[in-house]
N, C-alpha and C positions, 0 to 999 in steps of 0.2 A: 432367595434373591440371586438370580444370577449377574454375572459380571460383563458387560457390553462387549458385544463382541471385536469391537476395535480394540478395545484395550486388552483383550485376551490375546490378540495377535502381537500385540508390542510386549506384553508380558511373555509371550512366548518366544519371541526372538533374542529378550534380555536374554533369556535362557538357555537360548543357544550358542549366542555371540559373546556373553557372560559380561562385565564390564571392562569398560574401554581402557586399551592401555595407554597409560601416562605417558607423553611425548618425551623423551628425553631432551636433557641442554643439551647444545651445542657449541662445543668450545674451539677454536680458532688457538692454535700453536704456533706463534711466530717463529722464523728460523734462529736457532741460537746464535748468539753471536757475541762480540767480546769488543770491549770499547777499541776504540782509535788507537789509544796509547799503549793498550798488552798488545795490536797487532805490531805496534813498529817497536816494541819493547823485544818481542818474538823474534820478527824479521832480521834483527841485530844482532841477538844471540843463534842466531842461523836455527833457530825450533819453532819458524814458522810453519813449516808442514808439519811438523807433532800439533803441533796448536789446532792449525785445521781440520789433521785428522778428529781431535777428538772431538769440534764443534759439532761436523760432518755428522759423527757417527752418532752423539748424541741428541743431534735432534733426532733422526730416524728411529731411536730408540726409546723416543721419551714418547713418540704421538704410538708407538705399537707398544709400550707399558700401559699408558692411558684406553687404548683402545679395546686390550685386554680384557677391563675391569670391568665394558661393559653398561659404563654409568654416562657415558656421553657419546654424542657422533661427533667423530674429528672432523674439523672440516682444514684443511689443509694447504696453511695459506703461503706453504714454506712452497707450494708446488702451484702455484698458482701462475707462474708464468708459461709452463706445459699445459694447463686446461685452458690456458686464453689461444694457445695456440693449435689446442684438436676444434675449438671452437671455430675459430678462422676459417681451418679448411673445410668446415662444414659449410661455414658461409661461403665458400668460393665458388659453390656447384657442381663440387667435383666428385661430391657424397651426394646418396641416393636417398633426398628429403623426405621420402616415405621410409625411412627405415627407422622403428621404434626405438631405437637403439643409439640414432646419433644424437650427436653434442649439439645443445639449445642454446644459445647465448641468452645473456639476462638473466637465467635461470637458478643459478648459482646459489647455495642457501648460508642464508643467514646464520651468524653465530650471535649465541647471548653473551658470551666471555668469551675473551681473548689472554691471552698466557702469554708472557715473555721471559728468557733466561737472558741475562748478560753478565758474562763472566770481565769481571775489574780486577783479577789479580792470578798473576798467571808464572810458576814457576816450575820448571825442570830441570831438577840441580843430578849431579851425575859425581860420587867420590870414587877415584880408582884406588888401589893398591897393591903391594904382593905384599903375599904373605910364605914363609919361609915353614917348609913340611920336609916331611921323609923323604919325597922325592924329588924335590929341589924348590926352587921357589916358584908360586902359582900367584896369577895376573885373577885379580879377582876388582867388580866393578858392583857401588850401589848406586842403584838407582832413586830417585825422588821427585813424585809429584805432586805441586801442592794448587791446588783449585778453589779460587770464591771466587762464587757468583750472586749475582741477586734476584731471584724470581717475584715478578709482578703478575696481580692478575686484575683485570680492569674488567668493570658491566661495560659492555660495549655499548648502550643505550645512554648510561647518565653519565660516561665517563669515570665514573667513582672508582678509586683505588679501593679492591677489597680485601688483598693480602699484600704485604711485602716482607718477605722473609729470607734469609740469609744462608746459602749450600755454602759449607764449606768442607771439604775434604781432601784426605792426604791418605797418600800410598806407595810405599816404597818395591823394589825387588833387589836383589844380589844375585849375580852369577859370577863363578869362581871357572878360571879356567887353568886345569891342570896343565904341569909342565909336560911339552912333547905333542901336546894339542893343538887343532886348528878347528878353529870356528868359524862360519862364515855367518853372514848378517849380524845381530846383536839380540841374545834372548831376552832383554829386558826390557824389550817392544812388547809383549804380553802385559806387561805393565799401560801400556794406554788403553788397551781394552777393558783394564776391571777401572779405569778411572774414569771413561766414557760410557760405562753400563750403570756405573755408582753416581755418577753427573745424574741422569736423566732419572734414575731411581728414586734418589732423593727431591729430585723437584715434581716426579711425577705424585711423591707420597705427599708434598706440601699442597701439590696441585689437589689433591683426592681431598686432603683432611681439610682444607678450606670451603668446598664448593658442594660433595657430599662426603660427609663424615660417617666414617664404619660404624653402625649400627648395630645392635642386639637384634636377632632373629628368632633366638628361643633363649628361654633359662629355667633350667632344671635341676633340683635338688645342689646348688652351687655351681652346675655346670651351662657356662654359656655359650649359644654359639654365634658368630660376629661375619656378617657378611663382607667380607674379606678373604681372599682366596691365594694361592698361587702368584706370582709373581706382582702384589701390592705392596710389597714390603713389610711384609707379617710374618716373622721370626719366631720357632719355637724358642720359650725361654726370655721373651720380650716383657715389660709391665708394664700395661695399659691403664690410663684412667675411667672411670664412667662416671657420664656427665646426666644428666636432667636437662633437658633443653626448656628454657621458660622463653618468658614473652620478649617481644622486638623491644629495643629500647631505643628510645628517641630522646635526640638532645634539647631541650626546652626554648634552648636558644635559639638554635639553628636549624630543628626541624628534622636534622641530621640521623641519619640510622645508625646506631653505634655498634650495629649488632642484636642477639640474642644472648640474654643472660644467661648461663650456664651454670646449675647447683650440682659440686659435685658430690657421688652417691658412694663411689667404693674404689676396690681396686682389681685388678683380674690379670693373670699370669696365661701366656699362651701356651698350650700343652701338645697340641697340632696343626699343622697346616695342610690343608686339602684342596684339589684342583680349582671349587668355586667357594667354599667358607672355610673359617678356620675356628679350631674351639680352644677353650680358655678356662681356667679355677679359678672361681673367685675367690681372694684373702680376703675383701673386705667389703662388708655390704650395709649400705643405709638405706634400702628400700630400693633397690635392683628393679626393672623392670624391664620387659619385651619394649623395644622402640629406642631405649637410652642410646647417647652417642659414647663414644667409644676413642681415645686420642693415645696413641703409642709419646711414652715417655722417656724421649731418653736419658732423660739424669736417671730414670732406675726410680727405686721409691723411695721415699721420703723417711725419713728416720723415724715419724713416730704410726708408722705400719709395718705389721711382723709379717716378713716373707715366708713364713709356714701358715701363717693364719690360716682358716676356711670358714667358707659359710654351710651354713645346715638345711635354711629355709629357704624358700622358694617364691616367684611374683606371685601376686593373686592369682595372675594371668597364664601361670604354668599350667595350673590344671591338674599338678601333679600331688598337691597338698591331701591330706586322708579328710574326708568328711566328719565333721565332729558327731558324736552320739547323740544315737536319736533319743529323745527326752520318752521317760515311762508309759507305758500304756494308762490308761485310766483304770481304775480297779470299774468289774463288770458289774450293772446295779444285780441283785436277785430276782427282784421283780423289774418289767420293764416298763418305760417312761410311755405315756399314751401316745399314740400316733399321731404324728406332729399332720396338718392340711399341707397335701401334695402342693409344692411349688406352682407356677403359672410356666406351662412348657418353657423352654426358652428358641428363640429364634433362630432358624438353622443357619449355621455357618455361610458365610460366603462362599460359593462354588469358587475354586481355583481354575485355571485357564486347561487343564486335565479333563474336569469333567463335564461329562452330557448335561448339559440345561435340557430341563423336564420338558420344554414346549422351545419350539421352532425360533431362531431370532430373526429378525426381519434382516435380509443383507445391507450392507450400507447404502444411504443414496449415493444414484447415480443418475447424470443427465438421463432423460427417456432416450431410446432413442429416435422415439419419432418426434422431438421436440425440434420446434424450429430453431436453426442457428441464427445466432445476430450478425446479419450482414453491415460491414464495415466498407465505407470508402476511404482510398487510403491517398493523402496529400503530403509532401515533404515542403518541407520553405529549409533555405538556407540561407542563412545570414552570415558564414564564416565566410571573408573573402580568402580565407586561406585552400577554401575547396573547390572546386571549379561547380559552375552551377550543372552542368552534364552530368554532373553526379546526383543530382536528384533521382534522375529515371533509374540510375543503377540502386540508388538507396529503396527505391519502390520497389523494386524488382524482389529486390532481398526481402524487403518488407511481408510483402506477398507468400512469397515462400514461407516462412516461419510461422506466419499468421493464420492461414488455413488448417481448418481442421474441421471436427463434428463442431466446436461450437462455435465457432466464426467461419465463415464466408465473406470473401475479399472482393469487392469491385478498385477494377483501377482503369483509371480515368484514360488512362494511356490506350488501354486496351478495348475500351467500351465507347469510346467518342472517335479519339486522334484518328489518323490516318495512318492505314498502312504503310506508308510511306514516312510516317518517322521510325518505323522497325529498324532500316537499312539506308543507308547511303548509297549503297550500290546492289544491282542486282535484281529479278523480281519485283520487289518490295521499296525499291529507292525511287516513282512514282516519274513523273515529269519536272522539269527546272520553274515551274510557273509559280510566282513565290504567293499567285491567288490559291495556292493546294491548301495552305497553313492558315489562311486569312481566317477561315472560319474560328479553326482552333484557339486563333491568338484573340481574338475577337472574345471568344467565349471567357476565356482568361481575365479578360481586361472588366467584362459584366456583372460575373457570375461570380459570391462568395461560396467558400468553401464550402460551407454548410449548408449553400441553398443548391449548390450542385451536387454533395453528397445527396441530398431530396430529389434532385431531379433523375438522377443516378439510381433510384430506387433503395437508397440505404438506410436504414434504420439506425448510423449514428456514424462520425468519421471518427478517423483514427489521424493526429498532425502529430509529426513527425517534423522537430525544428534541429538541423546542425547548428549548432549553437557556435563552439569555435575548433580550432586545431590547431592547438599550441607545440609550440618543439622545445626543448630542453635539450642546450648542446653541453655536453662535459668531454673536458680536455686535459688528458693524462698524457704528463713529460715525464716518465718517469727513467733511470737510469737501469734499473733492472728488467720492467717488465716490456719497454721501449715508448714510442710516442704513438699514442692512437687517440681519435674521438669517438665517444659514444654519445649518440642520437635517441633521443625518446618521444616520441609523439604521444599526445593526449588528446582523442576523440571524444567531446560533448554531445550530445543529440539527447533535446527533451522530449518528450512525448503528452499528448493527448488523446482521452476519449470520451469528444463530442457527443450530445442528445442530437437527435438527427430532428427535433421538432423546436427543441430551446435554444439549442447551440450550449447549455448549461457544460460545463466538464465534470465527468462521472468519474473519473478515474484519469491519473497522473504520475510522473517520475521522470527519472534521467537513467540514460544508459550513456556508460564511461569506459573505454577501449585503450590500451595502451599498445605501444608496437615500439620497437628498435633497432635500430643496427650501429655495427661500428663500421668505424673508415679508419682504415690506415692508410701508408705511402705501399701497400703491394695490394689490397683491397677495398676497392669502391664499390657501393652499393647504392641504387636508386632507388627512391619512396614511393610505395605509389597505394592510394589511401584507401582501395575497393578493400583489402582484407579486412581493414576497419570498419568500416561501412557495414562489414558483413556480419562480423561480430554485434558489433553495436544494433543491428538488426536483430540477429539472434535474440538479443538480450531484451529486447525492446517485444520480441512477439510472443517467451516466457513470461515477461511480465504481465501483459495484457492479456495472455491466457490466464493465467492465475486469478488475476481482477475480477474477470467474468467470471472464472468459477468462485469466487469469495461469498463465502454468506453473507445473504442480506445485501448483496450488490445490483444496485436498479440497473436493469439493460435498457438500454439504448429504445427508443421508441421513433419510428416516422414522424411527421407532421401530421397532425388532425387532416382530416376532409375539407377540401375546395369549398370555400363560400365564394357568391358574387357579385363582384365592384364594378361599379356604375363607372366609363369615366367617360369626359368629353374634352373636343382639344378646342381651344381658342389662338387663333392667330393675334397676337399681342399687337397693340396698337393699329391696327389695319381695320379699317371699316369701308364704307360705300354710304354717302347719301341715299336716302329717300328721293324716289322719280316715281309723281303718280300722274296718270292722264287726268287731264281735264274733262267737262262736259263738252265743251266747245273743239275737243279733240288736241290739244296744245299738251307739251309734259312740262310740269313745273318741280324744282326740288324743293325738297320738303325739309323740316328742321332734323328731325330724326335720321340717324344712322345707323347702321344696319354691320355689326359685327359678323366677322368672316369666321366659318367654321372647317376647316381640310375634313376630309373623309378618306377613307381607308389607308389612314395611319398602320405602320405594321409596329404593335408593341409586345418588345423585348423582358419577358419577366427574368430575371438571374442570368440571362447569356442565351435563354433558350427562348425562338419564336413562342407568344403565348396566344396570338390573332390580331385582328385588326381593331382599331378603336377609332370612333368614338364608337361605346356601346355597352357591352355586359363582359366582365371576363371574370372566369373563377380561379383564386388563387390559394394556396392554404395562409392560415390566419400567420401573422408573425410579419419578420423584417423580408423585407425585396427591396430588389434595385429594379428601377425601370428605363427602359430607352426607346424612345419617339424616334421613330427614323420615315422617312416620307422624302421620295424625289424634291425638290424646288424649298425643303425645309432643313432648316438645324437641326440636330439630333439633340434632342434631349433626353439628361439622365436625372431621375428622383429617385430618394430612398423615400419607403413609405412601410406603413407598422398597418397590417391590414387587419380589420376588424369588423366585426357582424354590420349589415347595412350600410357600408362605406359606399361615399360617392365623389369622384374628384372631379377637379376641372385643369387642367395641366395647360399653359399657356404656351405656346412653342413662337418661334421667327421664321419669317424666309429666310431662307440661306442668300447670298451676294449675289449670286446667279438670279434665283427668284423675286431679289428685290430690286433687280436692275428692271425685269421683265414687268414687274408691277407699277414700276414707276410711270416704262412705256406706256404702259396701257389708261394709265387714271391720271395723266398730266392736265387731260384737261379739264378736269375738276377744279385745277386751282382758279381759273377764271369764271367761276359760277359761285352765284350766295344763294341762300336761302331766297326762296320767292320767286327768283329767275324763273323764265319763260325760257325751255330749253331749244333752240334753232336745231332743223335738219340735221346740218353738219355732225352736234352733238349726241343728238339722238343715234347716228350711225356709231357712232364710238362706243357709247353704252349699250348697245348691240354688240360690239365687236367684244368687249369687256366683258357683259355675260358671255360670249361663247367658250373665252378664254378662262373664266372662272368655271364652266360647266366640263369642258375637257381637265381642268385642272383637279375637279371631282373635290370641287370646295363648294359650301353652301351657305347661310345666313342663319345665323343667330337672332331672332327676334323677342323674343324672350321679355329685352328693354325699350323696346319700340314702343311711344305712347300713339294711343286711338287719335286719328282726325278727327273721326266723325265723318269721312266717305265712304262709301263702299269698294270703291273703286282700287281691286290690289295693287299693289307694287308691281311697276314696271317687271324688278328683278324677278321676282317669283313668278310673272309670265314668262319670259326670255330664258329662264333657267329651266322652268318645266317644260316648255316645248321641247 
C-alpha cells in the first residue's frame, strides 16, 4: 500500500523543516525606579546622583542579564519614548517608504509579562577614621550600601500578580589612605557598580525562577545537567532543590490559579558552571528525572540532608542503566517438534515517503486547463456614509485586479456599458458637458437589478461587494514622559457575495476587515485617505473568493436557463370610444358597445435593457424582471413579474397630461351623444378627425368585449382607421 502522494510531500517537508519552534514570551521590563520618598529622602542627604546612578545602571543591566538567557524577547519599554520618535520621522516623509528597513508605526510587539523593580529603602552610609601606624596616622573611609527593593511581575492580559518578592542587599568597601598621600576622586565609587550589577542580578534571577525555572536537561549516574548557564546566577558550590512539577491548582472558591503544585524529589550541589548549562551532584534523590524543576536555595540545606551524600542510580530516562540478564535459553528438544503450518504472509509495510511506489500515482487534481472560467460581474453598494460614494468605482477597480485569474473572468459594468467619458474628467476621454451623455447609464441603474444585469452582462454569477462601515477610534495620550500625542485607528467593513447568475441564490459569503493608523502630534499632521483600505480589503475579498471557487464540492455559479416566450398586450386604462355603425338608410347612429383603446409599438424595457416593442411576443429567461412601458403621449410604466412557461399579460398603462389634455380635445364631443343618437354631419367629421388622430397615434381597438348586433355593417372606427 503506498502512501498518497500529498501526504508524502508534507511528510517530507516535516523532515526537512523538523518541528516548529516554540515562540518565546515576551516580557516588557519597566524602567526601575524608586518611590517618591527615597528620591527626596536622597536629594537631602545630597546621594541623589549615587541613587540615580545605580537605578540608571541597573535597569540596563537587568534587560542584558535577561536577554542573556535566552528564554524571552525583551521588549523595551524603558526605551520607548526613542522608538515613538524614529517612528515619527518615518512618518514625516523624510525616510524612503520603500525601505525594508524603516520604522512602522502600530507595529510594536506585544508582551505576555511585564516586570517591575522599585527600590522603597535606600541607604548610603559612609564611617571615616584614622588610624595610627608606623608611618604616622592614615585617613581611612568605609563605605555602606544598603538596597531593598520589591520586584513585581504581572500577566499583562489578566492583570494577575504572579510574583512579589523581595531584593534585599548590602555591600560595603574600605579604602585606607596612607600618610604623605593624595588621592583624587573617591575609590569607594567601585562600590555602586557591584551594588547595581547585584540589584539587577538578583531580580533578573527572581525574574527567571518565576516565569521559567532551571530545568534538568540530562541526568546520569547522579550527574545532572540544568540549563542554566553563565551569567544566570548559578554559582559553583550553590544547593539547589529539585522539584516535580504537578498539576495547576485551582481555588474552588474563586476559580483562581494558585499555581502548580510542586513535589519535592532531592537535592543537587553545583560543581560547574559553563557558557550555556551548568552541572550539578546530586546528594539526594527520590526519583530524579529529565524535565524536573530546579530552584537555588539560599538558606543552604536543611539539616536533615547530608552535604556528602550522593546518588548511584539514574532516571529511567538516562538510558545509562545496564540492561538486566537475559533469562536462560530453553534446553534444545533431541528430537524435533513437527512443523508447525506456515503463518498467512503478513502485509507489507507501508511505503515511507523515501520509497518508489511500484505503480505510477496519479498527480494531484488540478483545474484543466481548458476548462471554462466562471465569469463574475462585479457590483459594490456602499452604505458607510463615512466613505464617499466615488469610492465605489475605485473599490471595483481594485476588485477586478485581484479577481482575475484562470478561474474567474471579471466583467465590470463600468467598463462594458458606461461611457467613455466616466474614465476622465478631462482630457480625450472627459466626453461633452450634455448631461443627456449619462442619461442612458443612470436610466439603466434606476431599472436594472443586479442580478438581471449581471445576465444581461453575459455573467454566469455576480460578485456584491457591500462597504458596510468606517469606523475611527481616536486615543489620546497626555503623558509627562513620552509627551501629548493622538493615535487614530480606522476600521474598514466590506461584506461580500457570490450570486447564482440564474437564482440570485448566494453560493458563497464573508467580510473582509482592514485596519490603518496614524498619529498626530503638535509637530506632525497626517491626512486619511481610505483608497489603501479599500485596496486591502479588496485583496482580501478576491483570496477569499478564489479559495471559494476552488473549495470542494462548491457549485459555480450558472447563467439563466433559455429565453421562453411572453405574450403581452397593453390597454389604455379607462379610455374607450362608442360604437358608430351606418345605417341602411345611410345615417350613423351610436351603438351601446364600447370599443377599448389598444397603443401599438410600445418600447418595452426588460432590466434597464431595450427588449422590443409590445403588444406582442417577447422572450425573456424564466425568473424575476422589472419591466418598463415607455411610449410618446403615455406614462411609463414599471412591473415586477416572476416569468414562467406560457405566460401572457395584459399591462394597463395612462396618457401622460400632455396626451390626456389632446384626448379630451378630440372626444369632447362625445359627451352630448347617448346611445341611439342619430349622429349629424358636424359629428360625423369629428369622428373622422378622432380616427385620424388615433391612426397616427399608432393606437387601435380592442374588441374582444364588444357584443354582436346582429348587422353586418362594420364599425365606422375599423373603416376610418384601416383606410
Amino acid at each position: 500500500m503506498s502512501i498518497p502522494r500529498f501526504l508524502a510531500a508534507a511528510v517530507a517537508i516535516t523532515a526537512l523543516t523538523g518541528p516548529a519552534l516554540a515562540q518565546k514570551p515576551r516580557l516588557a521590563i519597566q524602567e526601575i525606579a524608586a518611590t517618591p520618598a527615597v528620591m527626596e529622602q536622597a536629594a537631602g542627604q545630597g546621594q541623589l546622583n549615587v541613587l540615580e546612578q545605580i537605578l540608571q545602571g541597573s535597569d540596563s543591566q537587568l534587560a542584558n542579564t535577561i536577554n542573556q538567557t535566552k528564554r524571552f524577547d525583551i521588549v523595551a519599554r524603558s526605551k520607548y519614548k526613542q522608538i515613538l520618535k524614529e517612528q515619527n520621522i518615518a512618518d514625516s516623509g523624510d525616510v524612503n517608504p520603500a525601505d525594508p528597513q524603516v520604522a512602522r508605526a502600530f507595529m510594536m510587539a506585544g508582551a505576555k509579562y511585564v516586570a517591575t523593580v522599585t527600590v522603597d529603602n535606600y541607604q548610603d552610609i559612609t564611617r571615616e577614621l584614622v588610624v595610627e601606624g608606623g608611618f604616622g596616622a592614615s585617613a581611612a573611609e568605609r563605605r555602606s550600601i544598603q538596597i531593598q527593593a520589591t520586584l513585581q511581575i504581572f500577566d499583562t492580559t489578566t492583570a494577575v500578580m504572579l510574583e512579589s518578592a523581595s531584593v534585599t542587599l548590602e555591600d560595603s568597601a574600605t579604602n585606607e589612605v596612607m600618610p604623605g598621600s593624595v588621592e583624587s576622586g573617591r575609590a569607594t565609587n567601585a562600590l555602586i557598580g557591584r551594588v547595581t550589577k547585584n540589584l539587577a542580578t538578583q531580580s533578573a534571577n527572581l525574574i527567571m525562577n518565576r516565569l521559567v525555572p532551571a530545568k534538568i536537561i540530562a541526568y546520569t549516574m547522579g550527574n545532572i545537567t540544568l540549563n542554566r548557564g553563565e551569567g544566570t546566577g548559578v554559582e559553583i558550590g550553590q544547593y539547589w532543590q529539585i522539584f516535580h512539577p504537578g498539576e495547576e491548582m485551582i481555588d474552588p472558591d474563586t476559580g483562581e490559579s494558585l499555581g502548580a503544585e510542586e513535589i519535592p524529589l532531592g537535592w543537587a550541589r553545583i560543581t560547574s558552571v559553563l557558557p550555556k548549562f551548568s552541572k550539578a551532584k546530586c546528594i539526594e534523590d527520590f526519583g530524579i528525572d529529565k524535565g524536573n524543576i530546579m530552584r537555588f536555595s539560599a538558606a543552604g540545606l536543611p539539616p536533615t540532608v547530608d552535604p556528602n551524600g550522593g546518588c548511584s542510580g539514574s532516571a529511567s530516562s538516562g538510558g545509562a542503566a545496564p540492561a538486566p540478564p537475559a533469562p536462560p535459553a530453553p534446553p534444545v528438544p533431541s528430537t524435533p517438534p513437527p512443523a508447525a503450518p506456515a503463518p498467512p504472509a503478513a502485509p507489507a509495510p507501508p511505503s515511507t515517503p523515501s520509497a518508489t511506489p511500484s505503480t505510477p500515482l496519479p498527480p494531484p487534481s488540478q483545474p484543466s486547463a481548458s476548462a471554462k472560467p466562471v465569469t463574475l460581474a462585479i457590483f459594490v453598494r456602499d452604505v458607510s456614509p463615512e466613505v464617499p460614494d466615488q469610492k465605489v468605482s475605485v473599490m471595483e477597480t481594485y476588485l477586478t485586479t485581484w479577481l482575475t485569474s484562470k478561474r474567474i473572468a471579471v466583467i465590470n459594468r463600468a467598463e462594458v456599458l458606461n461611457a467613455v467619458s466616466g474614465f476622465a474628467n478631462d482630457g480625450a476621454n472627459a466626453g461633452t458637458d450634455d448631461p443627456m451623455n449619462t442619461f442612458a447609464e443612470r436610466m439603466l441603474s434606476d431599472q436594472s437589478s443586479a442580478v438581471a444585469l449581471a445576465r444581461n452582462l453575459g455573467a454566469d454569477g455576480l460578485l456584491v461587494a457591500t462597504i458596510t462601515s468606517l469606523q475611527e477610534d481616536r486615543r489620546e495620550i497626555r503623558d509627562p514622559q513620552l509627551g501629548d500625542y493622538d493615535n487614530v485607528f480606522y476600521t474598514l467593513d466590506v461584506a461580500w457575495n457570490v450570486l447564482d447568475g440564474g437564482t440570485g441564490a448566494s453560493l458563497a459569503s464573508g467580510m473582509g476587515q482592514t485596519r490603518d493608523g496614524m498619529r498626530q502630534s503638535p509637530n506632525l499632521q497626517r491626512t486619511f485617505n481610505v483608497d489603501p483600505m479599500l485596496r486591502d480589503s479588496a485583496q482580501q475579498i478576491g483570496e477569499a473568493v478564489q479559495k471559494a471557487m476552488a473549495r470542494p464540492g462548491m457549485r459555480r455559479p450558472t447563467a439563466a436557463a433559455g429565453e421562453i416566450p411572453v405574450q403581452i398586450r397593453i390597454a389604455l386604462a379607462d379610455l374607450s370610444v362608442p360604437e358608430i355603425r351606418k345605417q341602411p338608410d345611410g345615417s350613423y347612429v351610436i351603438g351601446a358597445n364600447r370599443y377599448q383603446l389598444e397603443p401599438m409599438a410600445c418600447n418595452l424595457m426588460v432590466d434597464g435593457m431595450l427588449a422590443g416593442t409590445v403588444p406582442g411576443v417577447v422572450n425573456m429567461t424564466p425568473g424575476p424582471h422589472r419591466l418598463r412601458i415607455e411610449r410618446p403621449m403615455i406614462t411609463p410604466v414599471d412591473k415586477f413579474i416572476v416569468v414562467k412557461p406560457g405566460m401572457s399579460l395584459t399591462i394597463p398603462v395612462a396618457l401622460s397630461p400632455e396626451g390626456r389634455e389632446q384626448w379630451q380635445q378630440q372626444t369632447a364631443f362625445f359627451e352630448g351623444l347617448k346611445d341611439g343618437a342619430v349622429m349629424r354631419e358636424a359629428e360625423l367629421e369629428k369622428a373622422k378627425a378622432l380616427a385620424e388622430f388615433l391612426r397616427n397615434s399608432r393606437v387601435t381597438f380592442d374588441t374582444s368585449n364588444v357584443k354582436t348586433l346582429g348587422i353586418n355593417q362594420p364599425s365606422i372606427w375599423q373603416q376610418l382607421i384601416s383606410d
